[in-house]
The first five atom37 places (N, CA, C, CB, O) and aatype in JSON, in Angstrom:
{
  "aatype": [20, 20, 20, 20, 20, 20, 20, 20, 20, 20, 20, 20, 20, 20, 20, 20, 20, 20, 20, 20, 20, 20, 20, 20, 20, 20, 20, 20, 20, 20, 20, 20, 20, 20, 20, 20, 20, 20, 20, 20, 20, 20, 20, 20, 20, 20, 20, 20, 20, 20, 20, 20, 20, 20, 20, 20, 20, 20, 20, 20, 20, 20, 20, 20, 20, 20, 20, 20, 20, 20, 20, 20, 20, 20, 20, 20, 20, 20, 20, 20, 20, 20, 20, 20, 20, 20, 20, 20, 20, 20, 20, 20, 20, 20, 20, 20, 20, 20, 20, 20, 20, 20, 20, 20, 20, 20, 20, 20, 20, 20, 20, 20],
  "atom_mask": [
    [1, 1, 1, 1, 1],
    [1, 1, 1, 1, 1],
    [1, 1, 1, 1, 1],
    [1, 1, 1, 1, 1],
    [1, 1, 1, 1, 1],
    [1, 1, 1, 1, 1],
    [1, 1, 1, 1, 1],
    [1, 1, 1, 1, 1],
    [1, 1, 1, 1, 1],
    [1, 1, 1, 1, 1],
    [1, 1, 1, 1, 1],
    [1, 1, 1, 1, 1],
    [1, 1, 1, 1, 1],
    [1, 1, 1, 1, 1],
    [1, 1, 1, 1, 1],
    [1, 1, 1, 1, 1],
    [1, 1, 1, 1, 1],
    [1, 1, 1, 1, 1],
    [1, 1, 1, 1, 1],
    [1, 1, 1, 1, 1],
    [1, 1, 1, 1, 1],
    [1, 1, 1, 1, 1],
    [1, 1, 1, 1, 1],
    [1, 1, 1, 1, 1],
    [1, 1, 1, 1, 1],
    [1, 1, 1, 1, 1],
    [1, 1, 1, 1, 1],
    [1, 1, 1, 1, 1],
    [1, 1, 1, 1, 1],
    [1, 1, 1, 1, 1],
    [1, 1, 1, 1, 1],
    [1, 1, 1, 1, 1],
    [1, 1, 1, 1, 1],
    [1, 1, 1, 1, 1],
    [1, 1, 1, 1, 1],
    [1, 1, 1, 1, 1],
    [1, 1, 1, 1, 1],
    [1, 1, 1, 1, 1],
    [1, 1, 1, 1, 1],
    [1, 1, 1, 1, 1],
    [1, 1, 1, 1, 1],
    [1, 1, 1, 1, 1],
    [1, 1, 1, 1, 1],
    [1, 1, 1, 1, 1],
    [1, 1, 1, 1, 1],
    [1, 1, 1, 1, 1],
    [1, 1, 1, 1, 1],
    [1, 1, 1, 1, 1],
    [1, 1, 1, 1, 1],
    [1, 1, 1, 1, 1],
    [1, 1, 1, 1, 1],
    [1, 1, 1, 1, 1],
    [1, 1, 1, 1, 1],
    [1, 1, 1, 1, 1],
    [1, 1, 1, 1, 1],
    [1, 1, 1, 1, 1],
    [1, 1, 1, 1, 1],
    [1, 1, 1, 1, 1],
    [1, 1, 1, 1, 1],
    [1, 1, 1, 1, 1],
    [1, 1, 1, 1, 1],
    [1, 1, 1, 1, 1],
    [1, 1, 1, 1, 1],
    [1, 1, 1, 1, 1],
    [1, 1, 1, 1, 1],
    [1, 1, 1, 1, 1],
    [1, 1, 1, 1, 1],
    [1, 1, 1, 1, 1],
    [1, 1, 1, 1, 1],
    [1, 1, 1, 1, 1],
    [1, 1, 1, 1, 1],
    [1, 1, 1, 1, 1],
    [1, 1, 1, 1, 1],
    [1, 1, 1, 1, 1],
    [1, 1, 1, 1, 1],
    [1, 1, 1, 1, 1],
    [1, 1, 1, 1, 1],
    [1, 1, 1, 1, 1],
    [1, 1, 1, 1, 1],
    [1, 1, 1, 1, 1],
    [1, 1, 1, 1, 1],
    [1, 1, 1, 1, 1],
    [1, 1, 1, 1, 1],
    [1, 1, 1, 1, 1],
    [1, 1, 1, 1, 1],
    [1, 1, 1, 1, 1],
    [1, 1, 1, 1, 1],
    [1, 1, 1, 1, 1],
    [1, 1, 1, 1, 1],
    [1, 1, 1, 1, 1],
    [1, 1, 1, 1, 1],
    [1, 1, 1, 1, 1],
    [1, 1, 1, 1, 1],
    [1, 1, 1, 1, 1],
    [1, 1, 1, 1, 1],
    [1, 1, 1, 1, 1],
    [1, 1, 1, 1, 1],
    [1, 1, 1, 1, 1],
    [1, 1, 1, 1, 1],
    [1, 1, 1, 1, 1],
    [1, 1, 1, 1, 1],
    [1, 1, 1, 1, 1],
    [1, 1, 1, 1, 1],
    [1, 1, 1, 1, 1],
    [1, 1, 1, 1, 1],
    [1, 1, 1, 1, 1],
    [1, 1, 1, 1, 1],
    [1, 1, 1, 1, 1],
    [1, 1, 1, 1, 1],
    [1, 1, 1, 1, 1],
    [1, 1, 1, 1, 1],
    [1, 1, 1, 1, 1]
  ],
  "atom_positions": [
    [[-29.9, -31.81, -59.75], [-30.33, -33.08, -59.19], [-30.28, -32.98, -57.66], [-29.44, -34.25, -59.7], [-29.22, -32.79, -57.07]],
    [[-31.63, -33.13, -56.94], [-31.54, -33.06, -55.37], [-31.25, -34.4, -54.6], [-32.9, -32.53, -54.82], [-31.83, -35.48, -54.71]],
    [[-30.18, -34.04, -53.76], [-29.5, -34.88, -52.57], [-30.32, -35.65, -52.4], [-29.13, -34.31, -51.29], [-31.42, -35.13, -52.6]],
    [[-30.43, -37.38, -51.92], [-31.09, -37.8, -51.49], [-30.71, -37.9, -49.83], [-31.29, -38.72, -52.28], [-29.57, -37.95, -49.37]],
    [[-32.03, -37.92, -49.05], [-32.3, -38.13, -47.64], [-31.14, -38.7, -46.91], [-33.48, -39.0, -47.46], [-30.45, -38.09, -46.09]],
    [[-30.93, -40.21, -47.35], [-29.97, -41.01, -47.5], [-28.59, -40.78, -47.28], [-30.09, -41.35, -48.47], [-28.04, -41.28, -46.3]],
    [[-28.1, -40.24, -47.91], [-26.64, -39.6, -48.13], [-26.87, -38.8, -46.55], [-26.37, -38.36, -49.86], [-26.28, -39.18, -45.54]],
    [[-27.63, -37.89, -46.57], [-27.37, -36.45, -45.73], [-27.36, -37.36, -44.09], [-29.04, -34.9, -46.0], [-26.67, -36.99, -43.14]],
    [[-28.31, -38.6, -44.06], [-28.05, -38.93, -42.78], [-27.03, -39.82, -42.07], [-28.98, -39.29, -42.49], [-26.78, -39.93, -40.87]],
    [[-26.3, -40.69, -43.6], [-25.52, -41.02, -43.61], [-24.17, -40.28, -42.7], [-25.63, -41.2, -44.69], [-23.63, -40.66, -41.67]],
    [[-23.91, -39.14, -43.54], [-23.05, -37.9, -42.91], [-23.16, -37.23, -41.43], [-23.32, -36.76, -43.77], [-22.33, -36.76, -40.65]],
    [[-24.42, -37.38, -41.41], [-25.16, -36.84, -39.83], [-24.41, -38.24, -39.21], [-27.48, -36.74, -39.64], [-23.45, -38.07, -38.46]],
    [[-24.76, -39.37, -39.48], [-24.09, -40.45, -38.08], [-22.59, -40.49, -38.23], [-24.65, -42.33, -38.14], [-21.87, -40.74, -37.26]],
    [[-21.9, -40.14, -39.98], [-20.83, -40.44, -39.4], [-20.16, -38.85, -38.72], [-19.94, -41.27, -40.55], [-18.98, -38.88, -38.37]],
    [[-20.63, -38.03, -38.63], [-19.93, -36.99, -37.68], [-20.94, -36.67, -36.59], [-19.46, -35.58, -38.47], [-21.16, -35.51, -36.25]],
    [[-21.67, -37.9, -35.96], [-21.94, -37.64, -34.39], [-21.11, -36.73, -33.69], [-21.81, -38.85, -33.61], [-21.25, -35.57, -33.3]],
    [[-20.2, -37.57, -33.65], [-18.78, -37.17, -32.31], [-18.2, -36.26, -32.49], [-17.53, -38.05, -32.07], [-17.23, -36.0, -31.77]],
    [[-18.82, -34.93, -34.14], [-17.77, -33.7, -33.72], [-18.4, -32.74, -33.46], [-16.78, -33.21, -34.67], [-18.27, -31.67, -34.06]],
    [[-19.48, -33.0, -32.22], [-20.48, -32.03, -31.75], [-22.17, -32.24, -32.41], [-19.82, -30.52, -32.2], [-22.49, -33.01, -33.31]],
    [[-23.01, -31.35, -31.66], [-24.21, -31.46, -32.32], [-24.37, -31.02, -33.79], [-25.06, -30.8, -31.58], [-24.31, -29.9, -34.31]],
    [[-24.63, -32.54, -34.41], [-24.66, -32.44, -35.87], [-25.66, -32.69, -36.45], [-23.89, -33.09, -36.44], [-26.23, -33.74, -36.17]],
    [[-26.21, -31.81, -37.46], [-27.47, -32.19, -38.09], [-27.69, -31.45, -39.56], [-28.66, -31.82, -37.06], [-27.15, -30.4, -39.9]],
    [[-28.55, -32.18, -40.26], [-28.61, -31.92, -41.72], [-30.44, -30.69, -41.72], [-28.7, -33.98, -42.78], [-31.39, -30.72, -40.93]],
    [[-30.24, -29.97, -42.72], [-31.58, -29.41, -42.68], [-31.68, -29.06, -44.51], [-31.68, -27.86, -41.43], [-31.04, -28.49, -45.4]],
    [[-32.78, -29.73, -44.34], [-33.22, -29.45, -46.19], [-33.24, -28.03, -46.57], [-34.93, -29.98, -46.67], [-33.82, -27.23, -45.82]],
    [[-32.69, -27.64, -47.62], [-32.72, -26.78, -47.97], [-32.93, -26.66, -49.45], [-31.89, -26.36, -47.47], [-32.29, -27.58, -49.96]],
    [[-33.52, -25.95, -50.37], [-33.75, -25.87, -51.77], [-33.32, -27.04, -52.74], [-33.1, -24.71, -52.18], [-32.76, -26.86, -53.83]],
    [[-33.75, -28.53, -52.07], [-33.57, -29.64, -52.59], [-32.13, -29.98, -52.08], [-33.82, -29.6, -54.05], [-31.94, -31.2, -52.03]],
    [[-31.4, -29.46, -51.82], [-30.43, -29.97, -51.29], [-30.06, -30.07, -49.71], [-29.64, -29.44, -51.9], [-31.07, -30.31, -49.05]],
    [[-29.06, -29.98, -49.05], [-29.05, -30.03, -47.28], [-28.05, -29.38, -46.34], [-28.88, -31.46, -46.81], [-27.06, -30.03, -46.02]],
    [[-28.16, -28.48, -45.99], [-26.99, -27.7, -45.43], [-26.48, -28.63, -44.34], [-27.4, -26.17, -44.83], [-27.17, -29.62, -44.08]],
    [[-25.47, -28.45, -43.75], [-24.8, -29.43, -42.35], [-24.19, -28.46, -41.38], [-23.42, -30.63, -42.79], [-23.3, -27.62, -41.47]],
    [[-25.1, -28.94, -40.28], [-24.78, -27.93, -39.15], [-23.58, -28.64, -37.74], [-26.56, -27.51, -38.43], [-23.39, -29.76, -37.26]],
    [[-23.27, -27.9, -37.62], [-22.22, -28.4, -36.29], [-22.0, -27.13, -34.96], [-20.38, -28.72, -37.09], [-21.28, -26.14, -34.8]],
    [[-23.02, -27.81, -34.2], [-22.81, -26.49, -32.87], [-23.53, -25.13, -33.4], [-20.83, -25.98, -32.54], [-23.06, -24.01, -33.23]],
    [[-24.71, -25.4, -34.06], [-25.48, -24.18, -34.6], [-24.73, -23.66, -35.8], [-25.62, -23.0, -33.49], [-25.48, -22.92, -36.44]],
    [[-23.53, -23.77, -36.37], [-22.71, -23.04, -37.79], [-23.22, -24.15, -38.95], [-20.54, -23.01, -37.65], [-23.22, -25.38, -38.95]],
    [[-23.59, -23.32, -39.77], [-23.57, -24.04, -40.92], [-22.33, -24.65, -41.61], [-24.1, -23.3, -41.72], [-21.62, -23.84, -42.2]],
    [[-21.95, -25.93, -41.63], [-20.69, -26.14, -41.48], [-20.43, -26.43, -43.3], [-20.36, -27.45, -40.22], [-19.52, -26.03, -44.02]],
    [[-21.35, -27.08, -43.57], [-21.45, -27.93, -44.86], [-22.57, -27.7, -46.17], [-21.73, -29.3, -44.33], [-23.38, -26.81, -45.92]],
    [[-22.67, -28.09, -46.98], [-23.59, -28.63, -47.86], [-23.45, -29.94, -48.38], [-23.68, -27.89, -48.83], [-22.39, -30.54, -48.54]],
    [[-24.98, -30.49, -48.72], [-24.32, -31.45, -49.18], [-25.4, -31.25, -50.8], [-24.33, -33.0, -48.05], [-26.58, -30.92, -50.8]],
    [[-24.67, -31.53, -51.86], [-25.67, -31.24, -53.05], [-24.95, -32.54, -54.25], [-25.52, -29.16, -53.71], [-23.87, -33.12, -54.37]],
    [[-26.08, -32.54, -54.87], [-25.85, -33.66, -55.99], [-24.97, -35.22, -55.04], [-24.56, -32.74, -57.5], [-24.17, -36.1, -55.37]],
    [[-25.46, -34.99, -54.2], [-25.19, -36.39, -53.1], [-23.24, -36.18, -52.79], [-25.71, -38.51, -54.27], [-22.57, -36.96, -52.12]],
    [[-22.84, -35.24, -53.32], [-21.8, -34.76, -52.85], [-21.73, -33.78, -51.69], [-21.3, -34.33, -53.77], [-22.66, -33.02, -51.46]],
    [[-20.1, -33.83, -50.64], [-19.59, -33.49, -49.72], [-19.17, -32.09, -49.81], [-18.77, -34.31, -49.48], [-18.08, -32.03, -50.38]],
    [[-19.65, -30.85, -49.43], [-18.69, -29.63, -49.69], [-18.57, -29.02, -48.13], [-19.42, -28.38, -50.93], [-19.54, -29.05, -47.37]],
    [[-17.35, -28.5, -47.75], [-17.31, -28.11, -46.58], [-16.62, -27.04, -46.78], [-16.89, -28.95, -45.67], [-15.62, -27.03, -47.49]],
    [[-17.13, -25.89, -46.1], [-16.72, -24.17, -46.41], [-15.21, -24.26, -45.52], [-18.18, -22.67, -45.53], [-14.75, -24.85, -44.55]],
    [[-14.77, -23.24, -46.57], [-13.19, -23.48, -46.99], [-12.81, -22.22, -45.49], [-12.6, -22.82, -49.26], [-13.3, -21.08, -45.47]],
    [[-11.77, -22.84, -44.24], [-10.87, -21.94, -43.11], [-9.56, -22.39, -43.53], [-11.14, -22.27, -41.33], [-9.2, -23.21, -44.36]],
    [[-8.86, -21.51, -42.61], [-7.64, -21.93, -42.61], [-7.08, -23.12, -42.14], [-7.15, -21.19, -42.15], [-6.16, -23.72, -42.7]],
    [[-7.8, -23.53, -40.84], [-7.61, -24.64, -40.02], [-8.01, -25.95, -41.1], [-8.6, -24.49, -38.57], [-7.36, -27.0, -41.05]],
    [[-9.12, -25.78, -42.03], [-9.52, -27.03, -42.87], [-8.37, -27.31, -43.87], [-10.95, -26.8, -43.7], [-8.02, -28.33, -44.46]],
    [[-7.9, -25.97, -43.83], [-7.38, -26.15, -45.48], [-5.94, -26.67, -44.73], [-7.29, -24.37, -46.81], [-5.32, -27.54, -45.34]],
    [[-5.51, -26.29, -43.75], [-4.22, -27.06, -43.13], [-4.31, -28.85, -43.02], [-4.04, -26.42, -41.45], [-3.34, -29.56, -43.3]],
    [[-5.65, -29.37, -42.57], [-5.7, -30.41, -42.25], [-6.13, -31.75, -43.8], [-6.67, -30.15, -41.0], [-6.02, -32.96, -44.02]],
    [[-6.5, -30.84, -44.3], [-7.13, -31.43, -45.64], [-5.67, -31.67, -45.84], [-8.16, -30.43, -46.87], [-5.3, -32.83, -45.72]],
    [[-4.63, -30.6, -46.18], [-3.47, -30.18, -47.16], [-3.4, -30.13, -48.07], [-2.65, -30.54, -47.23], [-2.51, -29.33, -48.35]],
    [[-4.04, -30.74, -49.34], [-4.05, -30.46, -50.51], [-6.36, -30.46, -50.66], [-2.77, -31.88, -51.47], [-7.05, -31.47, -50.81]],
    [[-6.67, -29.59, -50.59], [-7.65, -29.98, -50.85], [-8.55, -29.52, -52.29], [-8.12, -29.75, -49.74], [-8.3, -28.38, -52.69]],
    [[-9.18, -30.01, -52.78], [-10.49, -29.88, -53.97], [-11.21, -28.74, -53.86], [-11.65, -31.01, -53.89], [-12.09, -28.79, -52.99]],
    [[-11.13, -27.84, -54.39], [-11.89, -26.62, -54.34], [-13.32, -26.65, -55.45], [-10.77, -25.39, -54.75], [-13.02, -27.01, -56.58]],
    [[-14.26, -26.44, -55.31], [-15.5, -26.83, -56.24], [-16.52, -25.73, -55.56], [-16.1, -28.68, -56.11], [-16.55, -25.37, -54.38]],
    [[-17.35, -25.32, -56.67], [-18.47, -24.34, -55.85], [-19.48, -25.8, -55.92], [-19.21, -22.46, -56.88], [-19.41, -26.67, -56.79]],
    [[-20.24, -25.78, -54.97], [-21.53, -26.63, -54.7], [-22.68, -26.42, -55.88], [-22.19, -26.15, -53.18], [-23.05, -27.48, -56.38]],
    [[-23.14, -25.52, -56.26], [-23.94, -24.89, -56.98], [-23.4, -23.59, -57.94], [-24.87, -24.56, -56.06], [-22.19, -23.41, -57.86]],
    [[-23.99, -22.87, -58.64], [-23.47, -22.09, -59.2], [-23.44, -20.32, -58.55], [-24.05, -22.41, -60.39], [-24.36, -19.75, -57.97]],
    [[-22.52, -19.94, -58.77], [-22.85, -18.67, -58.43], [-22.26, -18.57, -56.7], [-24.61, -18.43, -58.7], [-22.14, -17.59, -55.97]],
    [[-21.99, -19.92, -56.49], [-21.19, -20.04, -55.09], [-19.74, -19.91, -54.33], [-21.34, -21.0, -54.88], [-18.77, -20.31, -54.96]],
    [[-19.62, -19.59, -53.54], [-18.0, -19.34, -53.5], [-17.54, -20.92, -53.63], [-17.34, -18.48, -51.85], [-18.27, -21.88, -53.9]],
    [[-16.44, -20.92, -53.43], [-15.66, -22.47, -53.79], [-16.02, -23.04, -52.01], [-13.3, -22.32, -54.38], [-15.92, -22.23, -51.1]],
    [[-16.4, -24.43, -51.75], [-16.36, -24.65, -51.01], [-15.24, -26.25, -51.17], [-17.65, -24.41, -50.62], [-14.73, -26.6, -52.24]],
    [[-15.07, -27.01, -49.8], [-13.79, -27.88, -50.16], [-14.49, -29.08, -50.63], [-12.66, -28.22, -48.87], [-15.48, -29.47, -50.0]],
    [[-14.02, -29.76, -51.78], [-15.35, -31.19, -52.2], [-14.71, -32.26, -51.28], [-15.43, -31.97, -54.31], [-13.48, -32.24, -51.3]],
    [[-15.17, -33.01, -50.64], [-14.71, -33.97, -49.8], [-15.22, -35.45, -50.59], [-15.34, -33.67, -48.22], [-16.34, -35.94, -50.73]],
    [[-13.93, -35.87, -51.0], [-14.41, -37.34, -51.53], [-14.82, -38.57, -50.4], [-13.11, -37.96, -52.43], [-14.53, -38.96, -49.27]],
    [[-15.83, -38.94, -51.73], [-16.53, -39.79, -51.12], [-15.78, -40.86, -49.86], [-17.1, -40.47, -52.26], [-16.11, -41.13, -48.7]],
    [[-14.34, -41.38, -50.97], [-13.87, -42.27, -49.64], [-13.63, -42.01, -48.12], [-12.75, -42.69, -49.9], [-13.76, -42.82, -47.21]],
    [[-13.25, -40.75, -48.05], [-13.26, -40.26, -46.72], [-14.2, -39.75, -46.2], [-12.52, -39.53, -46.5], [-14.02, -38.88, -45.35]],
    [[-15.59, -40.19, -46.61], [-16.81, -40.27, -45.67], [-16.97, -41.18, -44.72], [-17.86, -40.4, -46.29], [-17.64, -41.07, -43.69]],
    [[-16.05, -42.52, -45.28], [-15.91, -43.9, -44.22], [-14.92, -43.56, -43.36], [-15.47, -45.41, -44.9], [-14.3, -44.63, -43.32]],
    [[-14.29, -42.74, -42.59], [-13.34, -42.32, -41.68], [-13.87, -41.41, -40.7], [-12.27, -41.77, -42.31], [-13.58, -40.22, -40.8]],
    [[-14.67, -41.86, -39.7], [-15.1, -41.19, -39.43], [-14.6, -40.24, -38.35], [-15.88, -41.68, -39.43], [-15.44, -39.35, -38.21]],
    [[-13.54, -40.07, -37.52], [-12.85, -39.99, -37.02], [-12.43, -38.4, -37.73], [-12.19, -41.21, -36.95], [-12.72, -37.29, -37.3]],
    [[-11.58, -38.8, -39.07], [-11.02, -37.97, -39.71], [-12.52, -36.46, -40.24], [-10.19, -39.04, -41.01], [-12.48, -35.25, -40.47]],
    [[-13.65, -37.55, -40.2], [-14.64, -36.2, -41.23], [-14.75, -35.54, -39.37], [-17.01, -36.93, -42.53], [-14.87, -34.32, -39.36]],
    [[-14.73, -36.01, -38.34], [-15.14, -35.13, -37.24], [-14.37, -34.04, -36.91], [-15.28, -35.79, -36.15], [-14.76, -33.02, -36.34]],
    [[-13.19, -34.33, -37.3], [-12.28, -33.54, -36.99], [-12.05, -32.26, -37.72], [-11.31, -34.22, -36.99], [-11.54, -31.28, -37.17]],
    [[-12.49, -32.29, -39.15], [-12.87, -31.43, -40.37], [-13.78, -30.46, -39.32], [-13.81, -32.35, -41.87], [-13.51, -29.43, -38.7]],
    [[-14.98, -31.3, -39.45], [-16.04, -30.73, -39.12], [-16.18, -29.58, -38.13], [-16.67, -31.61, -38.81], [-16.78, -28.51, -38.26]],
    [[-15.2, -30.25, -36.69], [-14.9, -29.54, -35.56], [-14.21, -28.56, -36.17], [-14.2, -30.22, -34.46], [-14.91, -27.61, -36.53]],
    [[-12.77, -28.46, -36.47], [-12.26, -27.36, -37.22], [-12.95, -26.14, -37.67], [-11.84, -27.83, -38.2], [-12.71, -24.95, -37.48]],
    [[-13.96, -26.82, -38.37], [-14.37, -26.1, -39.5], [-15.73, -25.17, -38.47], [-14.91, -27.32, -41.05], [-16.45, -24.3, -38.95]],
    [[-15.77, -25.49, -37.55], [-17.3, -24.84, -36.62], [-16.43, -23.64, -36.02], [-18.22, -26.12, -35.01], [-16.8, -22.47, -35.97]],
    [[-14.78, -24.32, -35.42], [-14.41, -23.7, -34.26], [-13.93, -22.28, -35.37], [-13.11, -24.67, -33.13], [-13.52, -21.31, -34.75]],
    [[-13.95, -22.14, -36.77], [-13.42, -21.03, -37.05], [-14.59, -20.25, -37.6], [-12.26, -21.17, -37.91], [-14.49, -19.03, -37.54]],
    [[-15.39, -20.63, -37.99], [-16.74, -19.8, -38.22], [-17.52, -18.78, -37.11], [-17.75, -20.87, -38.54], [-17.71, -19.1, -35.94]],
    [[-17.81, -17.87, -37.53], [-18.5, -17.21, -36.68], [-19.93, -17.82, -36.48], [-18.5, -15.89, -37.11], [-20.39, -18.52, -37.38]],
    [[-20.85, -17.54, -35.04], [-21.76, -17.67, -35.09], [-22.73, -17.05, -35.87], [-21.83, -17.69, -34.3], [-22.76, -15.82, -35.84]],
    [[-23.85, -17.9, -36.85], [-24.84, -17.02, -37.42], [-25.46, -15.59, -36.42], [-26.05, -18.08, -37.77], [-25.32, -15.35, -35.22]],
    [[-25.97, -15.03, -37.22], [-26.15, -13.1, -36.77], [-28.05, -13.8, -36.02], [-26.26, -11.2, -39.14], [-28.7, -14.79, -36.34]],
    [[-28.22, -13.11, -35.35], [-29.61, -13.74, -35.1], [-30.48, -12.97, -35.96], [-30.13, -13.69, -33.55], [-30.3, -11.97, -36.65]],
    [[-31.74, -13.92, -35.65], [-32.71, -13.8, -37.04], [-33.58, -12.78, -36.64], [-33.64, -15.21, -37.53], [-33.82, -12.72, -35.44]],
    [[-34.13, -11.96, -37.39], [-35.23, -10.59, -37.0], [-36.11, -10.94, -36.69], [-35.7, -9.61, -37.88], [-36.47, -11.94, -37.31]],
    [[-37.02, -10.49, -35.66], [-38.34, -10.91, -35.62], [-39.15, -10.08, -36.23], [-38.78, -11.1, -34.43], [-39.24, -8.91, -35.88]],
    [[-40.24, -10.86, -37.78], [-41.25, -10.55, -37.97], [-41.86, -9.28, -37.45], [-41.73, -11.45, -37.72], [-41.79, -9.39, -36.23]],
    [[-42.39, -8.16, -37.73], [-42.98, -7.36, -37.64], [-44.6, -7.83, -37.38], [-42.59, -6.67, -38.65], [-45.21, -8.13, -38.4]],
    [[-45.27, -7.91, -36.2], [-46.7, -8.45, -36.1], [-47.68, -7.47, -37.28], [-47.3, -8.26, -34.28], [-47.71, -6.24, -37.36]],
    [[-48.19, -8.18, -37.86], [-49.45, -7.77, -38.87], [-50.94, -6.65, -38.21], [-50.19, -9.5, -39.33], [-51.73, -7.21, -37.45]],
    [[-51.09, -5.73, -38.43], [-52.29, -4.95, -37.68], [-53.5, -5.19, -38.85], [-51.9, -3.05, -37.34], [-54.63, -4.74, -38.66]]
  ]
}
């Protein structure tokens, strides 16, 4: 079942404030970016945020769930603490400042 629009921008306003944040469609569902890292998914209108050390300290007990199948476990973030917004920025930030930056993308080989 694919994410609706809705949800993903929902999440985009409430973590304005933990850097440049934005949702991008992806295979019906919406990845969540913070400072260029893919920070998140969001699928079946649920919250998953890829599992650091720094998250898993601040969460403290957190929900482990793969998003999809075949996925590593990412952390499920309940719904109620989507209204805190304060608290999801701080996740979020965490969760950018321990990720590496994506590898850059190849350029295309031009066609003769």
């Amino acid at each position: 079942m694919a994410s609706k629009q809705s949800t993903a921008d929902f999440l985009v306003d409430q973590a304005a404030m933990a850097g440049e944040v934005s949702a991008k469609k992806m295979f019906g569902e919406y990845g969540v970016f913070c400072d260029g890292k893919m920070v998140a998914v969001v699928c079946d209108d649920q919250l998953f945020v890829k599992q650091t050390a720094g998250g898993r300290a601040f969460i403290v007990t957190p929900l482990e769930q793969q998003p999809f199948p075949r996925a590593k476990n990412y952390f499920l973030i309940d719904g109620e603490r989507w209204d805190d917004a304060a608290w999801l920025c701080e996740l979020l930030r965490i969760t950018a400042r321990e990720l590496p930056m994506p590898a850059p993308r190849k350029k295309k080989a031009a066609k003769t």
